[in-house]
MMTF fields as JSON, N, C-alpha, C and O atoms, coordinates in Angstrom:
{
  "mmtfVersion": "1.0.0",
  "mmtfProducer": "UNKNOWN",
  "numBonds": 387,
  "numAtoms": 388,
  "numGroups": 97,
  "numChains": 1,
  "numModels": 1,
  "chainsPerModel": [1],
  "groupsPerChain": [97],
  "chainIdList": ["A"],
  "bondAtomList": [4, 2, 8, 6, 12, 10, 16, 14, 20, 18, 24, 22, 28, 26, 32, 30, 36, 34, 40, 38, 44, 42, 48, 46, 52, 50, 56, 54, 60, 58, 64, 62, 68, 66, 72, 70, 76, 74, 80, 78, 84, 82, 88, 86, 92, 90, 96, 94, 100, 98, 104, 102, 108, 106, 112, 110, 116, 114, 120, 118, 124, 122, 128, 126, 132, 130, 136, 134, 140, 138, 144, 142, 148, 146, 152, 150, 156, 154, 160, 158, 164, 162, 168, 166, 172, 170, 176, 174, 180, 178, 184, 182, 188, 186, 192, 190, 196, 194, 200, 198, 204, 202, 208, 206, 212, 210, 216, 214, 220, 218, 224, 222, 228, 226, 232, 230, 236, 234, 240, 238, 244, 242, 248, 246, 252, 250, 256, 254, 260, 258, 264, 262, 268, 266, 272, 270, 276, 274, 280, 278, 284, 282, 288, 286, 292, 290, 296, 294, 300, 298, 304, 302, 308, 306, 312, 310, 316, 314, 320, 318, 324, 322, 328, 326, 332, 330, 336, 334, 340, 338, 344, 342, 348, 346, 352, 350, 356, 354, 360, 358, 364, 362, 368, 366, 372, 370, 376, 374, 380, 378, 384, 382],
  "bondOrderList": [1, 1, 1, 1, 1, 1, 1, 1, 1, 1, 1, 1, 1, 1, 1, 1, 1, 1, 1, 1, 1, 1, 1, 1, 1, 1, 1, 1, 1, 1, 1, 1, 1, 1, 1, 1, 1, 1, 1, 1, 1, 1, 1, 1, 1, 1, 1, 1, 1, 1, 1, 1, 1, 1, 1, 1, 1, 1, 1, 1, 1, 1, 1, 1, 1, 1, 1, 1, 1, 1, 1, 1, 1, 1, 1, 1, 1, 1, 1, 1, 1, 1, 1, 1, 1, 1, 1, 1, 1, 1, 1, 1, 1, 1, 1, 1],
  "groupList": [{"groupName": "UNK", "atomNameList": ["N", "CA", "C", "O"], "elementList": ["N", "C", "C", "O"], "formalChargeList": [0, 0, 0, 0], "bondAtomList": [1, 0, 2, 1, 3, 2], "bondOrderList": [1, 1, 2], "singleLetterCode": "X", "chemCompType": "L-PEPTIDE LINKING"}],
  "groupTypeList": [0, 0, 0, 0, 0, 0, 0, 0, 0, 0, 0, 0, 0, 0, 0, 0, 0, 0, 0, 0, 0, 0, 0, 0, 0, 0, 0, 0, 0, 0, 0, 0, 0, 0, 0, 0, 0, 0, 0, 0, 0, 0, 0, 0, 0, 0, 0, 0, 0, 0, 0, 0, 0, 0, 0, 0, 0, 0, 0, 0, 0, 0, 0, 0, 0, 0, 0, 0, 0, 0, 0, 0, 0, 0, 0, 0, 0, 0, 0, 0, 0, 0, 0, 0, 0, 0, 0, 0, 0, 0, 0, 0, 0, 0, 0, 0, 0],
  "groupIdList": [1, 2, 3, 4, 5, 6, 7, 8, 9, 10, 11, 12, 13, 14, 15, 16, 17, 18, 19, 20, 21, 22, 23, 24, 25, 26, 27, 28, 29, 30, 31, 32, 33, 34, 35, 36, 37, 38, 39, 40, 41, 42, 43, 44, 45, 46, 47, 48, 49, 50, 51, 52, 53, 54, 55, 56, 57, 58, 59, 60, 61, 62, 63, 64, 65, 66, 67, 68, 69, 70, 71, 72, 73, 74, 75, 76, 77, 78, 79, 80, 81, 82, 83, 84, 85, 86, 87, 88, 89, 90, 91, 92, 93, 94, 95, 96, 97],
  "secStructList": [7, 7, 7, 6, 6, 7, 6, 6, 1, 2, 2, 2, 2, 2, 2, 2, 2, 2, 2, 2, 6, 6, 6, 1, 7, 7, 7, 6, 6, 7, 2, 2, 2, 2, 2, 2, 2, 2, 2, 2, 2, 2, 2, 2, 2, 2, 2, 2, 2, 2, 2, 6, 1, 1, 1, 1, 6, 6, 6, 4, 4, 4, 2, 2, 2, 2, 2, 2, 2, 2, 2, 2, 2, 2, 2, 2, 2, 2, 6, 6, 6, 6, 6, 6, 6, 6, 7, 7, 1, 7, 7, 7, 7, 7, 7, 7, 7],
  "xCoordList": [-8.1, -7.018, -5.974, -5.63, -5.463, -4.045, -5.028, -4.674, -5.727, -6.587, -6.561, -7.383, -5.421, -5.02, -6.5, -6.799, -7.167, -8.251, -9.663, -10.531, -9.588, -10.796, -10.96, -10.517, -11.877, -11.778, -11.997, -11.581, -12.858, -12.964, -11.397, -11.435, -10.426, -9.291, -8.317, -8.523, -7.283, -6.427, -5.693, -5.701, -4.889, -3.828, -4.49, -3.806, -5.353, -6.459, -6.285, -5.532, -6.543, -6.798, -5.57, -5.524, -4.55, -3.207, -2.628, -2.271, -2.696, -1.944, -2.978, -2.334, -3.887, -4.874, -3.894, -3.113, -3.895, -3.483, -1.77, -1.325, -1.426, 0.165, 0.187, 0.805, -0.672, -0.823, -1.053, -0.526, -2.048, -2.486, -1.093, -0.297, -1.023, 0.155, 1.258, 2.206, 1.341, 2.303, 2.24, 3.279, 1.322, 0.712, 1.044, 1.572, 0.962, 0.854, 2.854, 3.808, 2.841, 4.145, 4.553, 4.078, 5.622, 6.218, 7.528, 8.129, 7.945, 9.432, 10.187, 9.619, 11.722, 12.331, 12.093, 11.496, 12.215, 12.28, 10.736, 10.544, 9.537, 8.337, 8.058, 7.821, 8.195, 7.904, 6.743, 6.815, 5.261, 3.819, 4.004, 4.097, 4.081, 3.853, 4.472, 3.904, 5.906, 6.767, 6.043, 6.138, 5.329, 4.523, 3.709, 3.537, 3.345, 1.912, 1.867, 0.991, 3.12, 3.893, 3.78, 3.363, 4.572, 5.012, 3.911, 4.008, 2.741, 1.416, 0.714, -0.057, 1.154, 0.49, 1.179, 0.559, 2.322, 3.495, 3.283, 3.185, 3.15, 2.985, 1.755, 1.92, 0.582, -1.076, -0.768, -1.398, 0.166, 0.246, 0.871, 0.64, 1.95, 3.181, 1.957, 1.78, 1.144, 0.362, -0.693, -0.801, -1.384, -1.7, -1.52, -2.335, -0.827, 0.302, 0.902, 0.377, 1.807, 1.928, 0.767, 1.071, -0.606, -1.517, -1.348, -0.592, -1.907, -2.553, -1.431, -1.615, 0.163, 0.571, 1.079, 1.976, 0.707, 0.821, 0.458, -0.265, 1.003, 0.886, -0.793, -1.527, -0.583, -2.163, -2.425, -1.667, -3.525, -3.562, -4.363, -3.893, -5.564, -6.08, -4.976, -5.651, -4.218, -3.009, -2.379, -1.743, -2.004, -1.123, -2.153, -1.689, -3.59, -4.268, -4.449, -4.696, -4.34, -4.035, -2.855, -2.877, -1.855, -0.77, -0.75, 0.065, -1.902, -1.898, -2.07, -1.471, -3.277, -3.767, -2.064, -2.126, -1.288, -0.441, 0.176, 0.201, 0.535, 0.619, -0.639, -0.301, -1.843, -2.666, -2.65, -2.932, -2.516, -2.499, -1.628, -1.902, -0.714, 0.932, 0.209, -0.572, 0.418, -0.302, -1.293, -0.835, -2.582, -3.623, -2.904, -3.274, -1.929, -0.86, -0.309, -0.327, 0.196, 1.034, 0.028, 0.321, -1.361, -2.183, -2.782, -3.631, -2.337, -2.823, -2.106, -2.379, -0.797, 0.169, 0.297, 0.678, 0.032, -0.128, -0.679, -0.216, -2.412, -3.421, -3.389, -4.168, -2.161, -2.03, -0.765, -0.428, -0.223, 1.119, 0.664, 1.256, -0.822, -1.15, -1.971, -1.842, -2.918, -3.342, -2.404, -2.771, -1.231, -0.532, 0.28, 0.935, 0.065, 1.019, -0.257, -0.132, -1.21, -2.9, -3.446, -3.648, -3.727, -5.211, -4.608, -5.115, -3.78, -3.384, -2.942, -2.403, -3.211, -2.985, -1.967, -2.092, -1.283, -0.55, 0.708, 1.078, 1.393, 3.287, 4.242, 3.891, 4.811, 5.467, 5.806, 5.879, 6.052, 5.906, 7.546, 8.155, 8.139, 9.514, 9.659, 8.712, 10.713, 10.985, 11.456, 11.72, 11.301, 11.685, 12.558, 12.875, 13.23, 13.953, 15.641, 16.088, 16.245, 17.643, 18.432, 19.479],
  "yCoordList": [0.062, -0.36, 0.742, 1.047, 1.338, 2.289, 3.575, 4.448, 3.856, 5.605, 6.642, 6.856, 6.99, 8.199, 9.315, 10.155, 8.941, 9.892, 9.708, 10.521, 8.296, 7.417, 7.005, 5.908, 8.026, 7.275, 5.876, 5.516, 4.854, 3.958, 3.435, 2.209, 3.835, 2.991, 2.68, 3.352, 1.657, 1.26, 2.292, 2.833, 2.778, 4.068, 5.229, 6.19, 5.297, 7.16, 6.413, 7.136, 5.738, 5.56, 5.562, 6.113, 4.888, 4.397, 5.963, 6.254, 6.841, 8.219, 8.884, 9.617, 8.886, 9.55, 9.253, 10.092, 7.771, 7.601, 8.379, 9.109, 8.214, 8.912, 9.82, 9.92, 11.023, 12.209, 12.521, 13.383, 11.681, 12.48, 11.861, 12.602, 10.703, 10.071, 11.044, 10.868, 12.029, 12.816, 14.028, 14.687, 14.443, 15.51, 15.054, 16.002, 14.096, 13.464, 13.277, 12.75, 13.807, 13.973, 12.166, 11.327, 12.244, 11.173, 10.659, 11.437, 9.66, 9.781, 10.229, 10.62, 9.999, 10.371, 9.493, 8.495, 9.327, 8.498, 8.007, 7.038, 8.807, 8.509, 6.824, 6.691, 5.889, 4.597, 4.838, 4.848, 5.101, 4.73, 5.497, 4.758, 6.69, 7.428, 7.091, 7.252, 6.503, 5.759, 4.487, 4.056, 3.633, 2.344, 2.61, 1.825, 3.47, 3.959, 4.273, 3.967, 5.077, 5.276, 4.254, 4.271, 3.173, 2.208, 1.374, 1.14, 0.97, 0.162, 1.2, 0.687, 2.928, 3.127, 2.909, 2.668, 3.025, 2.462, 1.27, 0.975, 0.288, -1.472, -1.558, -1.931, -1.079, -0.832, -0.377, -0.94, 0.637, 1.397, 0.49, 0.378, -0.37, -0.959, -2.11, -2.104, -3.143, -4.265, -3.491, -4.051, -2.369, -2.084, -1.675, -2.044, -1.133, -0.896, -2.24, -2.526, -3.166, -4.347, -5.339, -6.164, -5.288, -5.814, -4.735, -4.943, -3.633, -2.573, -3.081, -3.492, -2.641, -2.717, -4.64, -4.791, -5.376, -6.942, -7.096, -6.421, -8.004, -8.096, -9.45, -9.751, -9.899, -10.282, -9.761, -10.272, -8.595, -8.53, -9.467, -9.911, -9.973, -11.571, -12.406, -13.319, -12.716, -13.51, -13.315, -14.137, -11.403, -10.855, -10.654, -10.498, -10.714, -10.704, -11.997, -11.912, -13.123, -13.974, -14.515, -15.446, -13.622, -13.917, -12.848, -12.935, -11.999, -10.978, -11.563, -11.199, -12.897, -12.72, -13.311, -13.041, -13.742, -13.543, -12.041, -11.451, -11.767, -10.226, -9.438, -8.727, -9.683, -8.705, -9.555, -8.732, -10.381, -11.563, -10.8, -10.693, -10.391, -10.085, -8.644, -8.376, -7.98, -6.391, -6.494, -5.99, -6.937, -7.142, -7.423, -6.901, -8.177, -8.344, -6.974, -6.566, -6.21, -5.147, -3.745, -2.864, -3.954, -2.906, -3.392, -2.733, -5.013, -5.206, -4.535, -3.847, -5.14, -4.164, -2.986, -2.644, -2.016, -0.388, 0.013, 0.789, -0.877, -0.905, -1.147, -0.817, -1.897, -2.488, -1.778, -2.002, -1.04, 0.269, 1.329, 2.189, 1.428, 3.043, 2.927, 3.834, 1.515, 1.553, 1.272, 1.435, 0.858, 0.764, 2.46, 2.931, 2.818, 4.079, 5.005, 5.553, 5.092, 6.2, 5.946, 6.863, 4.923, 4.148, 3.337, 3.409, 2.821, 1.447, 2.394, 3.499, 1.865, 3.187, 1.649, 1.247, 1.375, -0.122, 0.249, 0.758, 0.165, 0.308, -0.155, -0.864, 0.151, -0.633, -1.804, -1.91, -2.849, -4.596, -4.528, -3.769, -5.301, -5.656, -7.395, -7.999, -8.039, -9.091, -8.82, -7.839, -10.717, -10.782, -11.658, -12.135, -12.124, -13.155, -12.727, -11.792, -13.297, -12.019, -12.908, -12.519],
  "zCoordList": [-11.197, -10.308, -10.155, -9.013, -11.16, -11.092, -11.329, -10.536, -11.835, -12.186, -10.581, -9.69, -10.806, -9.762, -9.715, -8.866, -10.891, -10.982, -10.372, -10.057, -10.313, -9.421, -8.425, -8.088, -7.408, -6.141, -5.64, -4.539, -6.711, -6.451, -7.065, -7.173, -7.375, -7.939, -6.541, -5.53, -6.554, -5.72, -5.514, -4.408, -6.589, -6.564, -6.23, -5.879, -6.26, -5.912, -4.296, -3.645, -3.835, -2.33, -1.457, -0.357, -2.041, -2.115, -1.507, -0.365, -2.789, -2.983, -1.936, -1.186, -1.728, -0.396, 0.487, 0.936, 0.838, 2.156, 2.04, 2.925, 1.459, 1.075, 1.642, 2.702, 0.956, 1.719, 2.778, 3.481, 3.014, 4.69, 5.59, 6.166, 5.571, 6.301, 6.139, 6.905, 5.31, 5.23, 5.944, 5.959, 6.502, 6.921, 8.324, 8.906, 9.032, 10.2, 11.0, 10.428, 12.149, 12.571, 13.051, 13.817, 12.142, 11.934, 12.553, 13.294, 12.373, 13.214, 11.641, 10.621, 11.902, 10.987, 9.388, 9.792, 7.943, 7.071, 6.759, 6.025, 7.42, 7.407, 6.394, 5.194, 7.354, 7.177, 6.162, 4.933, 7.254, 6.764, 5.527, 4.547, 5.281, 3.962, 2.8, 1.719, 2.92, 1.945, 1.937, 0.788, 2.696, 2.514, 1.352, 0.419, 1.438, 0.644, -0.636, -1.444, -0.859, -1.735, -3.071, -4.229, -1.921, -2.327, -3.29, -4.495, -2.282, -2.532, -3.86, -4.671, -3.958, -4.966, -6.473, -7.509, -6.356, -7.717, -7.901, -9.093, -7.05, -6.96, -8.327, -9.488, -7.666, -8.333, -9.619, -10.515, -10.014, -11.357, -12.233, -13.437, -11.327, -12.222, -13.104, -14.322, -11.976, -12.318, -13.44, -14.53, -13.238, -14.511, -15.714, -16.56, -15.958, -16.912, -17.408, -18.484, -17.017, -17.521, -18.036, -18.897, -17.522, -18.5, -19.43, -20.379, -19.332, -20.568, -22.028, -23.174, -20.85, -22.504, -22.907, -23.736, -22.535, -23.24, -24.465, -25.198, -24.607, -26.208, -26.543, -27.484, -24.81, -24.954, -23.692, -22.868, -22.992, -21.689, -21.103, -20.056, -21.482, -20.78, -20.629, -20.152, -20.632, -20.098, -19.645, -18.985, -19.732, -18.58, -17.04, -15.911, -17.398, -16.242, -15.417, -14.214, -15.997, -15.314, -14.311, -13.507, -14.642, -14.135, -12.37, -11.452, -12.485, -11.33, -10.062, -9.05, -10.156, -8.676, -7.573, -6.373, -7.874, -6.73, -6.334, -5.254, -7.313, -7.267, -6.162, -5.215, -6.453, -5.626, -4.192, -3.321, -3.812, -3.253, -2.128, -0.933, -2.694, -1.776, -1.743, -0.83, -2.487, -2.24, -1.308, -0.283, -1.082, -0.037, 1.151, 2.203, 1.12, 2.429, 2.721, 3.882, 1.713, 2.467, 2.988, 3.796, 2.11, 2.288, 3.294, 3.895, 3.762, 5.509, 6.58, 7.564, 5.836, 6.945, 7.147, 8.267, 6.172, 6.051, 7.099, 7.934, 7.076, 8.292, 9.656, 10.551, 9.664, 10.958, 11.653, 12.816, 10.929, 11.02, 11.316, 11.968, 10.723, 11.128, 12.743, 13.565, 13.062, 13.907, 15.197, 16.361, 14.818, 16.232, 16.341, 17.271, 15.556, 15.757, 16.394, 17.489, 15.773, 15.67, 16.774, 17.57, 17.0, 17.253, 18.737, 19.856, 18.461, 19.536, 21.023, 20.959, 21.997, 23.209, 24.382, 25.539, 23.497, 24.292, 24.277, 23.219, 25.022, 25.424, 23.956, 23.012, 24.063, 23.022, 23.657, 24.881, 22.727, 23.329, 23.358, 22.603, 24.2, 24.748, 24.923, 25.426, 24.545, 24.279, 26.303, 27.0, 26.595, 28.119, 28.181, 29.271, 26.82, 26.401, 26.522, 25.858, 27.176, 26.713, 25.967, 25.449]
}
C-alpha cells in the first residue's frame, strides 16, 4: 500500500502521478500535482498507523472507510486530469443568475 519502492504499491503510483503532473504546464498552485501529493501521504499515513499498532489486525479493520474515501479522491484525481488532458468541452457555465 505505502512502499514508494513498489510499483504495484498505492504511494509508488500516487508519487508517479505527482511527478509527471508536475512536469505538465499548469495553472498557478498546481491543483492536480498537490492532489497527488496528497493521495500519496494519505496511503503512507494508513500504513504506518497499522504497522505501528499495538494490535495491527484491528488497526486494519478500522481502514476500509478510510480507503473507501481515498478511492473517492483517486476518482477525482482521474476525473481532474481528464477534464483538463483529455476532455475537448468548453468550460461549463451556470445559466442561472
Amino acid at each position: 500500500l505505502a512502499d514508494s519502492g513498489n510499483p504495484r504499491g498505492l504511494a509508488f503510483q500516487t508519487l508517479a502521478a505527482r511527478d509527471m503532473l508536475a512536469e505538465l504546464p499548469e495553472p498557478a498552485g498546481r491543483p492536480l500535482a498537490t492532489a497527488a501529493a496528497a493521495l500519496a501521504g494519505e496511503a503512507r499515513a494508513m500504513a504506518e498507523e497499522v504497522a505501528s499498532a499495538a494490535n495491527p489486525a484491528e488497526a486494519a479493520v478500522r481502514l476500509p472507510p478510510r480507503l473507501i474515501a481515498h478511492a473517492g479522491a483517486v476518482a477525482a484525481l482521474s476525473d481532474g486530469i481528464s477534464r483538463r488532458w483529455f476532455a475537448l468541452l468548453p468550460v461549463a457555465r451556470s445559466l442561472v443568475a
